[in-house]
matplotlib code that plots the C-alpha trace (Angstrom):
import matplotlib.pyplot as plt

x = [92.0, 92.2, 89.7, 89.9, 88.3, 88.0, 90.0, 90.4, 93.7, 93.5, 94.0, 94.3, 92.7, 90.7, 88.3, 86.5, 89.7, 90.6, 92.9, 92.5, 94.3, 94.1, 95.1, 97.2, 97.0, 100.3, 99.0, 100.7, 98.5, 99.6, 97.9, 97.3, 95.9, 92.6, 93.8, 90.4, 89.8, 90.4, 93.6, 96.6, 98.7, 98.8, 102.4, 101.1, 102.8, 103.2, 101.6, 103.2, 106.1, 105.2, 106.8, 107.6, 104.8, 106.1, 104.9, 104.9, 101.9, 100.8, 103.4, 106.1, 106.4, 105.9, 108.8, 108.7, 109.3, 106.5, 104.1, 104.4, 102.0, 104.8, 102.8, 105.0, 104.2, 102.3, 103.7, 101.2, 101.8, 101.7, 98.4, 97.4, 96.9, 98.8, 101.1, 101.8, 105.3, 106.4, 108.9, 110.7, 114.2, 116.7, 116.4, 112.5, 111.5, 109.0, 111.5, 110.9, 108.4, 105.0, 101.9, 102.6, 99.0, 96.4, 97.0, 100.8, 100.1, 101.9, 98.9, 98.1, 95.9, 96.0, 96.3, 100.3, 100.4, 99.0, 100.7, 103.9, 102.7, 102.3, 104.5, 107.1, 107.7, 109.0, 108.9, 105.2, 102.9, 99.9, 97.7, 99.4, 98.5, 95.1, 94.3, 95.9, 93.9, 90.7, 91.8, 92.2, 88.8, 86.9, 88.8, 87.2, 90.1, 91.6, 94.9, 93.4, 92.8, 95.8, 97.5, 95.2, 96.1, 99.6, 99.7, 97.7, 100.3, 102.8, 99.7, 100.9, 98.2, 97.5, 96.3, 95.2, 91.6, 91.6, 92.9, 90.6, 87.7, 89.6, 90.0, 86.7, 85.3, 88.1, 87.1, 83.1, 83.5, 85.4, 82.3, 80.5, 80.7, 80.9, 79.8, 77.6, 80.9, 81.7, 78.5, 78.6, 82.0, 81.6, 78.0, 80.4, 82.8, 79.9, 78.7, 82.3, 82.4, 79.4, 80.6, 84.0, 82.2, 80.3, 83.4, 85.0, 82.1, 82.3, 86.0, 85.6, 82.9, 85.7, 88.0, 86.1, 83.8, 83.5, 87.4, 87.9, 84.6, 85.6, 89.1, 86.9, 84.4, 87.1, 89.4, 86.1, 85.8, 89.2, 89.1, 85.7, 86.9, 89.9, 87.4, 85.8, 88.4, 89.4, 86.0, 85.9, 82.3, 79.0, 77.4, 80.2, 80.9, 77.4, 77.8, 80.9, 79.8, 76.6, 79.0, 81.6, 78.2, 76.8, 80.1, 81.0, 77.3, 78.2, 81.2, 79.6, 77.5, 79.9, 82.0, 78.6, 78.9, 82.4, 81.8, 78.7, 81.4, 83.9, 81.8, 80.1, 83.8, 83.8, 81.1, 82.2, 85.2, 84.2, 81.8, 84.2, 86.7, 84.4, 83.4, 87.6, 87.4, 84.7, 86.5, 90.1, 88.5, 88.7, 85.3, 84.4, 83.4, 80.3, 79.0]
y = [-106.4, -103.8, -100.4, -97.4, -94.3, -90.8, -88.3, -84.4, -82.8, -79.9, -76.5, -77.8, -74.7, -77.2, -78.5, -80.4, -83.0, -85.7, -88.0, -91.5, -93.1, -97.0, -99.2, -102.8, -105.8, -104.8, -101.9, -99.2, -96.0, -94.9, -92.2, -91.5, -88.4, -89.0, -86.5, -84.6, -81.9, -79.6, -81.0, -78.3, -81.1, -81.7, -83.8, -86.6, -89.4, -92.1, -94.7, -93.0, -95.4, -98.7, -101.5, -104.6, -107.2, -110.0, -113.6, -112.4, -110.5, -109.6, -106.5, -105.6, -102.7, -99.4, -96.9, -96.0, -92.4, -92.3, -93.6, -90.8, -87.6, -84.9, -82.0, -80.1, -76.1, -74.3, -72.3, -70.6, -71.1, -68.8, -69.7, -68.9, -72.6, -73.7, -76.6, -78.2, -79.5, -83.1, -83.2, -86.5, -86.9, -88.2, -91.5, -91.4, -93.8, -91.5, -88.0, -85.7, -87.2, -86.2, -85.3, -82.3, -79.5, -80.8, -78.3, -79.1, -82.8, -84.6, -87.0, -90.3, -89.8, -92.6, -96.6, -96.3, -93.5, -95.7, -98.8, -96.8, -95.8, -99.2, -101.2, -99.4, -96.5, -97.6, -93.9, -93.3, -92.1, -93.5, -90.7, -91.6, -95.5, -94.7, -92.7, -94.8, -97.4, -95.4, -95.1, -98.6, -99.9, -97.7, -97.9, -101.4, -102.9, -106.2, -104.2, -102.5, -105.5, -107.1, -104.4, -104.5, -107.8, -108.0, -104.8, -107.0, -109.4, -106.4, -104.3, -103.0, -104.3, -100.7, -100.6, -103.9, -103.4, -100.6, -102.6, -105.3, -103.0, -101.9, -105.1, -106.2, -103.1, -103.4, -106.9, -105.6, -102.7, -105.1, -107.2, -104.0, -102.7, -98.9, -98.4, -100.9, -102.3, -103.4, -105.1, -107.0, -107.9, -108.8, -111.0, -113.2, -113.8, -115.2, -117.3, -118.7, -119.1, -121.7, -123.7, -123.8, -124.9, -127.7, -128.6, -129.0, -131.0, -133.4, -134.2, -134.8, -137.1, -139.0, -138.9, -139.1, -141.5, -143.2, -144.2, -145.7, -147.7, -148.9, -150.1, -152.2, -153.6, -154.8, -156.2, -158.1, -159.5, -160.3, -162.6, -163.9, -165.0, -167.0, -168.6, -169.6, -171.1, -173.2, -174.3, -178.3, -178.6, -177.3, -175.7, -174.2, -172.8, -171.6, -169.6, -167.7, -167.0, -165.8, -164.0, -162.9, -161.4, -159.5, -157.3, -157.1, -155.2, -153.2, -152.1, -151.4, -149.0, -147.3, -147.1, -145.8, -143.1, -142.5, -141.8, -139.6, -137.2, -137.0, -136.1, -133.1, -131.9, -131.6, -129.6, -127.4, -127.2, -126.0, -123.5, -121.9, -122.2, -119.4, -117.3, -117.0, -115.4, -113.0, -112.0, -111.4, -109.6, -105.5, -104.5, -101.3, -98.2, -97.1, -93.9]
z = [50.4, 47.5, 48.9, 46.2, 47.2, 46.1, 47.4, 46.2, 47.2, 49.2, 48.2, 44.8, 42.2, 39.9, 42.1, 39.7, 39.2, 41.4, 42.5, 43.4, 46.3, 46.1, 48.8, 47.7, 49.2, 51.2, 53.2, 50.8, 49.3, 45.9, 44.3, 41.1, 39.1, 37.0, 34.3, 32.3, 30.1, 32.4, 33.9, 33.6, 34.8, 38.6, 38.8, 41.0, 38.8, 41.0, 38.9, 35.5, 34.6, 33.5, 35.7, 34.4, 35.3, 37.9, 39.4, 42.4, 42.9, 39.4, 39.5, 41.2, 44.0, 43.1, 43.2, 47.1, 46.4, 44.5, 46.9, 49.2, 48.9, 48.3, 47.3, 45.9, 44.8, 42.1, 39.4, 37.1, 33.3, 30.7, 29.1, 33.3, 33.4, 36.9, 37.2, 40.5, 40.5, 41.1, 44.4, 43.0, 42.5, 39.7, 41.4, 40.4, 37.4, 36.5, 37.0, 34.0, 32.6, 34.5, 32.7, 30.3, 30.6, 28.8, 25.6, 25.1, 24.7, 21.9, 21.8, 19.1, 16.5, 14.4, 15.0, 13.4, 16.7, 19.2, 18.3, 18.4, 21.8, 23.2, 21.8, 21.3, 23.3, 26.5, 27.9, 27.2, 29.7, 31.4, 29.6, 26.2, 26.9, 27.8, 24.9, 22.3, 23.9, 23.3, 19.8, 19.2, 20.7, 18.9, 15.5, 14.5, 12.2, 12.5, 12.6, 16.2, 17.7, 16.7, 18.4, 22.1, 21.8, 21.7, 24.2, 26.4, 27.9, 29.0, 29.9, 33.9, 36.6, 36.6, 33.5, 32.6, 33.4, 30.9, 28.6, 28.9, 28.5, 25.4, 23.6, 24.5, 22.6, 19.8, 18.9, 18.8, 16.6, 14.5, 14.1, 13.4, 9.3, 8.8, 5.5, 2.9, 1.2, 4.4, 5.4, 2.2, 2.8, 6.0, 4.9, 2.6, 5.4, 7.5, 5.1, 3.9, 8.1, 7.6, 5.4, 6.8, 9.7, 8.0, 6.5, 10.1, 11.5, 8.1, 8.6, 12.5, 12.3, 9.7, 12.1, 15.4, 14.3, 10.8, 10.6, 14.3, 13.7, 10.6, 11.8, 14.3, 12.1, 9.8, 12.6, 13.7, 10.6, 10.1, 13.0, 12.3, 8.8, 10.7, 12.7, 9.7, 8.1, 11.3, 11.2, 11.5, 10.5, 8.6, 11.9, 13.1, 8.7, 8.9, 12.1, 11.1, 7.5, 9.1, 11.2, 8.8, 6.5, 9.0, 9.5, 6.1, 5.7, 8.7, 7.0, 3.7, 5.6, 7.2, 4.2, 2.1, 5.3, 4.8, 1.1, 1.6, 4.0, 1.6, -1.2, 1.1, 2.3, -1.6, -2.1, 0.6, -0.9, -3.7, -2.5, -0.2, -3.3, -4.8, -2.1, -1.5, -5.2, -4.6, -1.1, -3.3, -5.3, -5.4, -4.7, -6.8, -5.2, -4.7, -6.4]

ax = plt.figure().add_subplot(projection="3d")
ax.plot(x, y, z, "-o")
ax.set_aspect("equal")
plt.show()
């Protein structure tokens, strides 16, 4: 069973930072640092590099050197900031590359940034992922969410959650217009969203319904119209034309139905056919 508790380092001169120590299913404790505004960077980068996501058990094992609590030493900055120093090796996945102090950050700024960030830099850092995620959830274009969603497959377990949270907020703000060009925008693509939408339920009910039940009708009647030419005499005639009449009127109506479908498709069609215009068009901005 997963636990994950809180636990602050000792001795550690921040005090107000923390670490968190999780517990996997296997027994293991891997820490991991839960960097803030006031982080100078405290080296404890044991969940840093990203691992490549397995069958096994949703990830596989963490880098055993990392998973022990080396504390390593402090050395003080030159902004006074201190630094406590990773004791890792070359043999480390994550050697080199812990957590730069908060001010000497190279962090994303834009969507370009972030998606750089996730998809493509295969040496970024957790803190780097976490923020371009921020950036993306909150950004509300179809571009951002294209990007969460793509990241989320290859997402680490460690970050996954995160990411989830992310996308689910990406996808909302992208619901959400930030100026009145936007609302309007976004009001014509709900409406051509209707009648897409009626258009769908008119050609299923063709498909579903009206075209198998025809098919029948006019099988029935095929064989009912054999049986009326085999007939040998007038009561036996009458039955089978009686027959042969009733589905013929049955398949009138459902043909009337049929027709009545394909005539509203067409209206649809037409209405959406306009709406697409307006959308294409460059709206002009407003003074």
């Amino acid at each position: 069973m997963n636990t994950t508790t809180d636990w602050i380092p000792p001795y550690d001169p921040r005090q107000v930072d923390s670490s968190t120590m999780i517990q996997d299913e296997h027994g293991r404790l891997i820490a991991t640092a839960d960097c803030g505004q006031r982080c100078p960077g405290c080296g404890l980068c044991c969940a840093e590099h990203r691992d490549v996501v397995g069958g096994d058990y949703f990830g596989t094992e963490e880098f055993e050197g990392n998973l022990k609590m080396g504390r390593g030493g402090l050395i003080r900055l030159d902004d006074g900031s201190w630094y406590r120093v990773a004791m890792c090796g070359k043999s480390c996945p994550g050697y080199g590359r812990c957590c730069p102090p908060f001010e000497s950050r190279q962090r994303p700024q834009t969507v370009a940034d972030a998606r750089h960030v996730l998809l493509q830099d295969d040496a970024a850092q957790r803190w780097q992922m976490q923020e371009s995620l921020l950036i993306l959830a909150h950004d509300g274009s179809a571009e951002a969410v294209d990007v969460l969603e793509t990241f989320m497959p290859r997402a680490h377990t460690c970050l996954a959650g995160f990411a989830e949270c992310a996308l689910d907020e990406g996808r909302y703000f992208a619901t959400v217009p930030r100026n009145a060009e936007e609302a309007y925008r976004m009001m014509r693509q709900e409406v051509l969203a209707a009648w897409e939408e009626r258009v769908i339920c008119a050609q299923g009910k063709i498909w579903e319904e009206i075209e198998p039940q025809l098919e029948r009708l006019r099988y029935e009647k095929e064989i009912a119209q054999r049986l009326l030419d085999k007939a040998q005499d007038e009561p036996a005639r009458e039955t089978w034309q009686t027959q042969v009449d009733v589905l013929q009127t049955m398949i009138a109506k459902e043909e009337d139905n049929l027709a009545e479908q394909q005539k509203d498709i067409e209206l649809c069609e037409a209405v959406m056919a306009e709406i697409e215009a307006d959308l294409s068009m460059k709206q002009p901005q407003e003074e």
